[in-house]
N, C-alpha and C positions, 0 to 999 in steps of 0.2 A: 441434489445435495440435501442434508437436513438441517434445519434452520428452528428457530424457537420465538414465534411470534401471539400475538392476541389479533383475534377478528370481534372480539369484544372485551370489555374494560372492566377491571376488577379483580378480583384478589387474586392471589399463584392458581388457583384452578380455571381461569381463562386461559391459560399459557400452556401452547399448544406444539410440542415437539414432531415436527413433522416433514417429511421426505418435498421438496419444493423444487422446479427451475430451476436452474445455477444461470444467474445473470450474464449477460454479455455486457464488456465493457464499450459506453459510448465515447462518444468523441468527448479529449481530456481525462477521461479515467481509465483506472488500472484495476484488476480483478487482483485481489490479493486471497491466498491460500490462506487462512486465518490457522495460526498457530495459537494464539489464546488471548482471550477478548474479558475486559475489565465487568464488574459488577460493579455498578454506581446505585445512589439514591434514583440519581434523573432516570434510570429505568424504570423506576417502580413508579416515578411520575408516568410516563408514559402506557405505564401497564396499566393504571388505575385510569386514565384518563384526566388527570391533575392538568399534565402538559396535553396540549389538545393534537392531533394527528390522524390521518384519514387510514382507517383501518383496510388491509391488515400489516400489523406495523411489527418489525421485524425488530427485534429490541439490540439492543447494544452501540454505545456511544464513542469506544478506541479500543482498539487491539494491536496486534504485532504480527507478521507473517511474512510471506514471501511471492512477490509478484510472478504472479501465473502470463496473465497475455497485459494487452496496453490498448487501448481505443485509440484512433486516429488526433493527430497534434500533440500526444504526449512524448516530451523530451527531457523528462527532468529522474525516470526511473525506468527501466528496464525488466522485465524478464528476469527472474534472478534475486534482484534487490530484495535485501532483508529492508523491511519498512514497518513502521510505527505510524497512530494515529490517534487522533481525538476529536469526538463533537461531528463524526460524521455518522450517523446511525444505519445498524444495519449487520452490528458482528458478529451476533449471536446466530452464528451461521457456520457451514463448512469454507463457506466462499464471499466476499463482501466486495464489490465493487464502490471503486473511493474515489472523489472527483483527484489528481494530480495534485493539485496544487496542495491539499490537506495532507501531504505523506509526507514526512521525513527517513531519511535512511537512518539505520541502526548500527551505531560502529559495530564491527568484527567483533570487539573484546566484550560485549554487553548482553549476556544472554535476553531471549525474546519475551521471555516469558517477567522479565526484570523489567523491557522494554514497554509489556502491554501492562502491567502494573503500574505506569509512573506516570502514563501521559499527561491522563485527562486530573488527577489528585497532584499531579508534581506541577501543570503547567499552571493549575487553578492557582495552587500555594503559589509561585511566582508571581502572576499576575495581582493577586492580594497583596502582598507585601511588599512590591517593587513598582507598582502603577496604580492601584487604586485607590491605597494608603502607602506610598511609600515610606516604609517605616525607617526610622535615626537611630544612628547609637543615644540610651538613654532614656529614649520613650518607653512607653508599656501599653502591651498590647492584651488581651482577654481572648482565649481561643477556647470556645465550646465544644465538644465530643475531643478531645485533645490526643486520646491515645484511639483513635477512629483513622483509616488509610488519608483522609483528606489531614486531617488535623495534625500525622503526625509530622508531615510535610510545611505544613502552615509552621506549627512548633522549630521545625528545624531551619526553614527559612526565614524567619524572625530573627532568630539566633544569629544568623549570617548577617543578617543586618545592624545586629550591636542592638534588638531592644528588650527589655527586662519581660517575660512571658509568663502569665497566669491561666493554667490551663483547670479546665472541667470537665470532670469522668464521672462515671456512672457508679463506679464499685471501687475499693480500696486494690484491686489486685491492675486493674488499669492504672490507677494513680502512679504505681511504681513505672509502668512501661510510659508516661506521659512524663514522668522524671526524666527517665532513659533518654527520649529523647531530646531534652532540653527544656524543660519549662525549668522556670526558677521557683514558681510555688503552683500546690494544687489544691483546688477543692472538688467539693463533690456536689453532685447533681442537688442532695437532699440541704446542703448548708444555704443559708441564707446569702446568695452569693451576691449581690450588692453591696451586702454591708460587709461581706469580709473583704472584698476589691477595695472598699473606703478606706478598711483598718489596715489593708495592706500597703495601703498606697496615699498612708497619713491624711486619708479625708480625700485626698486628689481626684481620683478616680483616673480612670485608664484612658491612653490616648485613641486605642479603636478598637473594637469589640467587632471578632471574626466569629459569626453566630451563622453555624450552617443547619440548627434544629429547629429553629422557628417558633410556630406558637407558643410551646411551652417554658421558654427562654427569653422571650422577647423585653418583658417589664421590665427583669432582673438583666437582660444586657442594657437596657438606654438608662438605668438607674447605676451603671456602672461604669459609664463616660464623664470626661472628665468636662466643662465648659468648652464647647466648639468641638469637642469629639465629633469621631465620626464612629456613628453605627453601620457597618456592614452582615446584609443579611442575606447568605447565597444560598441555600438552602431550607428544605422544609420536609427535617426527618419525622417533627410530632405534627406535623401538619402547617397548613399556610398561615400567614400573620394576618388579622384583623383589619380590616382599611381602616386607616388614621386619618383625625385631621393633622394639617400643618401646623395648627397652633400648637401642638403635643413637642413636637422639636423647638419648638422657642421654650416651651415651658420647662424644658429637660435639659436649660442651656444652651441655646442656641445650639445646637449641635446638627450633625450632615448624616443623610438618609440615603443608603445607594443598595441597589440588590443590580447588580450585575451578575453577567456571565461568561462562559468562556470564550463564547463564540465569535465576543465583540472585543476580544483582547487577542483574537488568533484571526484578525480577519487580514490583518497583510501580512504576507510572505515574511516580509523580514522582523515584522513581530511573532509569526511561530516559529520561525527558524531560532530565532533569540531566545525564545523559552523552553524552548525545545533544546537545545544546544546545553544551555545552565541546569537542566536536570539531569541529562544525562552525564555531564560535569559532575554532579555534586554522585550520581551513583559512582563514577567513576572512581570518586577522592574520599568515597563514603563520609559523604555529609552526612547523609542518611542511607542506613541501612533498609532499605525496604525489608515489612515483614506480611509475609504471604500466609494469609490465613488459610488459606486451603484451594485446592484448583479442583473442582467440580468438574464432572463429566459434563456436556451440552447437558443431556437429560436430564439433570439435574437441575435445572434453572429454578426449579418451585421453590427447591431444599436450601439455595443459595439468598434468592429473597427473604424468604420465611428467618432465615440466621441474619440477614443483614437489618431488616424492618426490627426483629426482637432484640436486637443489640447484644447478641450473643457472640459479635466477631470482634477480632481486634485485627488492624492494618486489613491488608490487600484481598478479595476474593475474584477469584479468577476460573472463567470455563475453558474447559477446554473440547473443541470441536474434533 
């Protein structure tokens, strides 16, 4: 099978498209036919050596496809079953063998390719909005890269929760698609975004600040919480954050410091089945429309990096194997 991995760490020209083994599935997991596998930031962690991993690492974090065979004790999917995933690395392949218990089935009516679009950005946005910060009717929340596949999820899930959403885009022609999907007001990358959260938000400041770009956002997110806020930082599109002292969050209002992940919010059955279940819900009732920036051939992994790092896409990029 062909697969698209790094045996060394560093920019799209490490990333090596090439004819590999087609895995057998072990006991617990299922070999799924990969019909098209998500482009995240966490890849380019993983490509760079950001995220640490013993080489040679087969990139891609959820996809959507069709079980091919089953390893010994698996009872929960078949042969057959159309299946979805997240946070199990290893898609960016023809073939990706996936422990059982990380699959969900993909209703009949939900194309797959809608399915591997939404997992791992649609389960994030839940778990942000519904368990990290569970947000209220009334509160306000600060979502960075806003009309970005994660953010516009984040945006749209806020929304369902009743709280007021200030979103940050890069260029005036995002800004409109960051309207589209729900923000109440938007700035841009280049405004002083601190002080327009303050003026927006009568001096208040915001009740959590969803900041997936990192260093370069960092200041202007904890200066943008309101007394007891909570900073939440799960990403690091311009690079990692600075180690802090603890005295910086007393001095910035008491406020709460969490960089979580997905992996600690999908770790029991009936917490991914849950967030798994409310996305595809919301494609379902089109909460949100997913927008699919383009589906890349495998080969293409370089050309897909390269547009997602330069912030040249807007919503979903997806390979297809």
């Amino acid at each position: 099978m062909k697969a698209v991995f790094v045996t060394e760490f560093g920019g799209v020209e490490k990333l090596r498209h090439e004819e590999i083994p087609a895995p057998e599935p072990k006991a617990n997991e299922a070999r799924v036919q990969v019909h098209a596998c998500g482009v995240n930031f966490i890849d380019i962690y993983f490509r760079t050596g950001l995220y640490p991993a013993e080489p040679p690492v087969i990139l891609g974090m959820e996809g959507a496809g069709v079980v091919e065979s089953v390893g010994a004790d698996v009872t929960t999917v078949k042969p057959g079953d159309r299946v979805a995933w997240a946070m199990a690395r290893g898609s960016y392949a023809d073939m990706q063998c996936v422990p059982a218990q990380m699959l969900v089935k993909v209703p009949e009516s939900l194309d797959l390719d809608l399915a591997a679009a939404s997992m791992l950005q649609g389960m994030t946005a839940h778990y942000l909005t519904h368990s990290t910060y569970p947000l209220r009717t009334g509160e306000a929340a600060l979502v960075h890269a806003a009309a970005g596949g994660a953010g516009q999820w984040i945006v749209a899930s806020a929304k369902l929760q009743g709280a007021r959403v200030i979103g940050v885009v890069s260029t005036p022609a995002k800004a409109d698609i960051a309207r589209g999907v729900g923000c109440d007001e938007v700035l841009l990358a280049s405004d002083d975004i601190a002080a327009e959260v303050k003026r927006l938000t009568e001096g208040r400041g915001v009740d959590v600040v969803y900041d997936s770009v990192g260093k370069a956002t960092w200041d202007a997110s904890l200066n943008s919480l309101k007394p007891r806020g909570m900073m939440v930082t799960f990403g690091n599109a311009s690079g990692p954050v600075d180690p802090i002292a603890p005295l910086l969050l007393s001095q910035k209002g008491s406020i709460f410091l969490t960089r979580p992940t997905l992996a600690h919010y999908t770790a029991k059955r009936e917490e991914l089945e849950w967030r798994a279940s409310d996305v595809f819900n919301w494609l379902r009732d089109g909460v949100l429309k997913v927008q699919i920036h383009e589906v890349y051939a495998l080969g293409e992994a370089a050309r897909a990096h390269s547009d997602l790092e330069g912030r040249r896409t807007t919503g979903k990029l997806l390979l297809r194997p």
